[in-house]
Every structure is written in structure tokens, then in C-alpha cells.
C-alpha positions in Angstrom: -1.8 -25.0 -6.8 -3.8 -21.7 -6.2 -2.8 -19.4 -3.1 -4.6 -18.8 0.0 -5.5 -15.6 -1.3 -6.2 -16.1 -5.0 -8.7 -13.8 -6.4 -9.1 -11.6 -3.8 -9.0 -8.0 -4.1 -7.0 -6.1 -1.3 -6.6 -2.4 0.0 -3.2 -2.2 1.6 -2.9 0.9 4.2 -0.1 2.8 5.4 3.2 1.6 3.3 6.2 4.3 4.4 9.0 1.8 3.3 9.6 -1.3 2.6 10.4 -2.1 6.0 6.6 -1.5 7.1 4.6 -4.1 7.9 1.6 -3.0 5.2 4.4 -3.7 2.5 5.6 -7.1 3.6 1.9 -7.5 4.0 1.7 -6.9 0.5 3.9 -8.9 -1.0 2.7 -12.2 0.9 -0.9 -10.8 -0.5 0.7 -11.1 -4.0 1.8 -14.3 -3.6 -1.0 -15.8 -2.5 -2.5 -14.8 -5.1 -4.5 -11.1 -4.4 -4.4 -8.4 -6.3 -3.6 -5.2 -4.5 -3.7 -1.6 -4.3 -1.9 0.5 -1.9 -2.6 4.0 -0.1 0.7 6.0 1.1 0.3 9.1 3.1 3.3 12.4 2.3 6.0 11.5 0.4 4.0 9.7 -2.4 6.4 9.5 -4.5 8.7 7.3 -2.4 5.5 4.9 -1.8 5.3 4.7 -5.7 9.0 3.5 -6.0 8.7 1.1 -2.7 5.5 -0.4 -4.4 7.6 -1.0 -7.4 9.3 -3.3 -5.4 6.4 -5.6 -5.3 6.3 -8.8 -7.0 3.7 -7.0 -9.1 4.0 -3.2 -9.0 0.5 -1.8 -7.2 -0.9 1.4 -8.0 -1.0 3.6 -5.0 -3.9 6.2 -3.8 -3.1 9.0 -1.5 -5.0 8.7 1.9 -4.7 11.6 4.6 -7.4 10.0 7.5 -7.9 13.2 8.8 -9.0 14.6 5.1 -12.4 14.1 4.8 -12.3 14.4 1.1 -9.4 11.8 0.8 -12.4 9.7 2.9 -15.2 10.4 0.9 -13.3 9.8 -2.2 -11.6 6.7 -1.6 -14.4 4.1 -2.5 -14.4 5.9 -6.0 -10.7 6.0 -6.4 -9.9 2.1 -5.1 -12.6 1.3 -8.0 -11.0 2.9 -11.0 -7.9 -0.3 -10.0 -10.2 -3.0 -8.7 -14.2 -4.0 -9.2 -14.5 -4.7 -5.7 -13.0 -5.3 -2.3 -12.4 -8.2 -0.5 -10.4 -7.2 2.2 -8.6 -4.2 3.7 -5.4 -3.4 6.0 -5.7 -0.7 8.6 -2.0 -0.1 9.5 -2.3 3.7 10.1 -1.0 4.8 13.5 0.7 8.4 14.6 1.2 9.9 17.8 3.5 13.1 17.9 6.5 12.9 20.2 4.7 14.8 23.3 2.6 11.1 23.1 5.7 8.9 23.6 8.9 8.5 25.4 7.5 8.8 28.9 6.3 12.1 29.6 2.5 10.3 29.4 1.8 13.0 32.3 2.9 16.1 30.0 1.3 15.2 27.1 -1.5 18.3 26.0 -4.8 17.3 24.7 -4.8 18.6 21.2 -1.4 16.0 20.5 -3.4 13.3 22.2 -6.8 13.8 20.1 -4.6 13.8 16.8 -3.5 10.6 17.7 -6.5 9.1 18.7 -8.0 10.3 15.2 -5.2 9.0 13.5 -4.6 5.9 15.1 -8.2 4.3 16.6 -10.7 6.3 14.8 -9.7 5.8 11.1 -10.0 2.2 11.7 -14.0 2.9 11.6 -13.2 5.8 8.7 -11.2 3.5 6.5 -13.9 0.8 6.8 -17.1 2.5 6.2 -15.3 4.5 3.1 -14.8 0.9 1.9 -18.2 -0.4 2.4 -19.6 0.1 -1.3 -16.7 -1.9 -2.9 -17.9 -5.1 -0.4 -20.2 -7.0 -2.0 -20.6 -10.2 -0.5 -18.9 -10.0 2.8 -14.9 -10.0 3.2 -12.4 -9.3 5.8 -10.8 -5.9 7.9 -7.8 -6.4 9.5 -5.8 -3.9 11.7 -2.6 -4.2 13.1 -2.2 -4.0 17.3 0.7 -3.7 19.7 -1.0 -5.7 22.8 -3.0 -2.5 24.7 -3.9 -4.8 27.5 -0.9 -3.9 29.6 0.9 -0.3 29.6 3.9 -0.3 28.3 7.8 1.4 28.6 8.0 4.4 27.1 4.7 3.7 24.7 2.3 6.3 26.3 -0.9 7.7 24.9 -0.1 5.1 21.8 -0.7 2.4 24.0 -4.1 4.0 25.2 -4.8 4.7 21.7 -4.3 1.3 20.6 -6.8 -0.1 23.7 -9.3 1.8 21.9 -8.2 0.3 18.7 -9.2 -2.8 19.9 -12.3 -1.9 21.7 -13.1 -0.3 18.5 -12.7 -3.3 16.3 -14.7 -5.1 18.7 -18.1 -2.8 18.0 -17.1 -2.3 14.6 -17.0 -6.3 14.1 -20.5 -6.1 15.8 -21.7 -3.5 13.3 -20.5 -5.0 10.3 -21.0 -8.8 10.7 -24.6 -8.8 9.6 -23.1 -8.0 6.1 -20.5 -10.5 6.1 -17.7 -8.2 7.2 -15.3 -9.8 9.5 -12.8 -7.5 11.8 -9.6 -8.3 13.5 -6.7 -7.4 15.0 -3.2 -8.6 14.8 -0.8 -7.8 17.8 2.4 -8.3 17.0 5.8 -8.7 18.8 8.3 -5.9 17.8 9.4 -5.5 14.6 11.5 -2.9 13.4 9.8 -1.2 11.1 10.1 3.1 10.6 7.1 3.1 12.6 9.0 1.4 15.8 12.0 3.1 14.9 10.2 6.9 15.7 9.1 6.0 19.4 12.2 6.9 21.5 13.3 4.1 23.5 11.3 1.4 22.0 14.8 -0.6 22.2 13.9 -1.5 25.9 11.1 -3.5 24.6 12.7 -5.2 21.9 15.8 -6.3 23.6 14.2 -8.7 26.0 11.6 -9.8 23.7 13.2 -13.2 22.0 14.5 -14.0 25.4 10.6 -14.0 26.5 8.7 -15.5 23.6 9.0 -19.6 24.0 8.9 -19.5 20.2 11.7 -17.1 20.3 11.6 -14.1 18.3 13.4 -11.7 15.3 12.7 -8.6 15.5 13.9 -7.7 12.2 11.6 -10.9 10.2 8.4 -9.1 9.4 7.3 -12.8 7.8 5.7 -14.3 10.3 3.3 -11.1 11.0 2.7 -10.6 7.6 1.4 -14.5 6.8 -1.3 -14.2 9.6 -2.2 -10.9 8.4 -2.7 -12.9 5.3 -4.5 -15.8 6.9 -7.5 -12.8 8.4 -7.9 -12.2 4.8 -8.6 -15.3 3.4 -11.5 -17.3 3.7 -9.7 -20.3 6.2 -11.0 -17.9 9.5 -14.8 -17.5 8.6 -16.4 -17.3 12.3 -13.7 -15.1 13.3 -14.4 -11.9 14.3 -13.8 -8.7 16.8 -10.3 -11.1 17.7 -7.1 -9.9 18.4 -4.8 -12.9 17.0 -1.6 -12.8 19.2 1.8 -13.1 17.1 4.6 -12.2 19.2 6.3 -15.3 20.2 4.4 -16.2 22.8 5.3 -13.5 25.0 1.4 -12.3 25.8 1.1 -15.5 27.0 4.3 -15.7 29.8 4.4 -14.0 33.1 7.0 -11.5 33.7 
């Protein structure tokens, strides 16, 4: 029986380990059948191990979103592993620690604008670099932490994420009269090193599977990574500018 996602041809973003979301993103990818490359951002060489891990190791590309050149580049460089795309994974996000914690009233413009760029705007970047390699149509897919309340402790990432998802929102307007689809998944907590850098992010995490009717484990990264999966395949083809909720069921429970 072929997978969900047999045949298609997948850019992977932001893998730091293989506790991140992008990598178990990955590996469901693989299994369903895609083929994937991956783009790591620093310590390169410790993507290129973790994406050994894979079921099939993935070649990955460098990708600094605030390097025009890495930008400009990237079409031509996902095309020397893959003939095309069919779908791509925005999980880039950074805020430096002024942004988070709960000093939202402290934080200085210049640490807020970096994440912003890093975090909201590279979702547009990422996907018009990508444009060339999309022939037919195919599928964008970023990763959310539910911006439509503020958060503990969460900050200027929380406002960056709203504009994440207003920004998928015009960018699924822009891009749907070439067959590009673009979504958001908001997850639930998930510990990840992404989570594991925002001071105090335990305070959300603690009370989470006690809210979510499904309940919830903050250390399964599964069930995230199969709907990531499902926005890539060709089973949600009049979805777009969504944010697909998978936290449990919390979104949906008053406090």
C-alpha cells in the first residue's frame, strides 16, 4: 500500500535535534513515502549526524533567513537533490531572551525586529525562494503556538507568531491562484530545544494534559508531526490560510 505522501518531494526547515518537531516531521514524511531534504541553521554538522538518523539519511542545505544570499540561493541548491517541490516546512522561529520570560515591557526594538524577521517574515522568504521548484501547485505548512491569546511568559514570540498567522493568511491569498496551499499547525507543548530555551515555559506545559479532553504528552511529538504530514498531502485540497488546532483540545476549553 503506497503512503499518504508517496512521491512527493519535501523541504524540511529548521532541524536543531532530533527532538525538533521538523525532524519527527521528517521521518513521518519518509514513511509515507516523500523524499526529503533538510536545511539546518549553525552547527551544521550536528544537523548532518541527526539527519542520519532518518529512515533514509537527507542531505541537508544551510539556510540563515536573515542571509539574503542563503535566500536567493536556495531554489538552486534544493534542485541539485530534488527535480521539484511539492511541499515545504516553515519551522524557523527565534526570539533572543530580552523577547521572553516576562520582561515583554523591557524588551528594545532592535531584539524585537530580529525576531519578527526570523520568526514571521521568513515564512514569506522561505516560500517565494521556493517558488521555481513548484510546478503544479503543492503545499506550505508552518508550525504555530496559538497567538490568539497572550500567553505566560511567551512575550514578543507570541506577537510574532500572531503575525505568523496573519501572514499565512495573505500569503495563502497570494499564492492560491498557483495552486499553492498555506497552513498553519498550532500545537500543544512539546518539548522540543526550541521550548526548552523560553524560561518558564514549564508553567504552560504542566497544566496542559489536565486541560486537553484528549489529554496530552508533552514529550510525543507524533501526533504533531502526522498532521503536519496530512497539510502535505493531497487529502486537504481546499484548505488553505487555516491554522489546524493540535493541542488536545485545549484551544477549544474555557479556562
Amino acid at each position: 500500500m503506497s503512503g499518504l505522501l508517496e512521491g512527493k518531494r519535501l523541504l524540511i526547515t529548521g532541524v536543531i535535534t532530533d527532538s525538533s518537531m521538523a525532524f519527527h516531521a521528517a521521518k513521518v514524511a519518509q514513511e509515507q513515502g516523500a523524499q526529503v531534504v533538510l536545511t539546518g541553521f549553525g552547527r551544521l554538522s550536528l544537523v548532518e549526524r541527526i539527519a542520519k538518523r532518518l529512515p533514509t539519511p537527507a542531505p541537508v542545505l544551510e539556510l540563515d533567513v536573515q542571509n539574503q544570499e542563503h535566500l536567493d540561493t536556495l531554489a538552486e541548491r534544493v534542485g541539485e537533490h530534488l527535480d521539484g517541490l511539492d511541499g515545504v516546512l516553515h519551522s524557523i522561529a527565534f526570539a533572543p531572551q530580552s523577547c521572553l520570560g516576562g520582561e515583554f515591557l523591557d524588551a528594545p526594538w532592535e531584539d524585537v525586529a530580529t525576531a519578527f524577521q526570523v520568526s514571521t517574515y521568513s515564512m514569506k522568504s522561505v516560500a517565494v525562494a521556493c517558488l521555481p521548484l513548484f510546478g503544479g501547485g503543492g503545499s506550505v505548512v508552518g508550525m504555530d503556538f496559538d497567538a490568539r491569546v497572550a500567553w505566560p511568559i511567551y512575550d514578543w514570540m507570541g506577537v510574532a507568531k500572531a503575525g505568523l498567522e496573519s501572514t499565512t493568511r495573505y500569503l495563502a491569498r497570494e499564492l492560491g491562484p498557483k495552486g499553492i496551499r498555506v497552513n498553519l499547525v498550532s500545537a500543544g507543548p512539546v518539548r522540543t530545544m526550541a521550548a526548552k530555551s523560553i524560561p518558564g515555559f514549564e508553567v504552560v506545559e504542566d497544566s496542559w494534559g489536565e486541560r486537553a479532553p484528549l489529554g496530552w504528552d508533552v514529550n510525543d511529538p507524533t501526533p504533531v508531526a502526522k498532521s503536519v504530514c496530512a497539510l502535505l498531502s493531497d487529502w486537504l485540497p481546499a484548505t488553505t490560510g487555516s491554522m489546524v488546532m493540535v493541542d488536545g483540545g485545549v484551544h477549544a476549553m474555557g479556562m
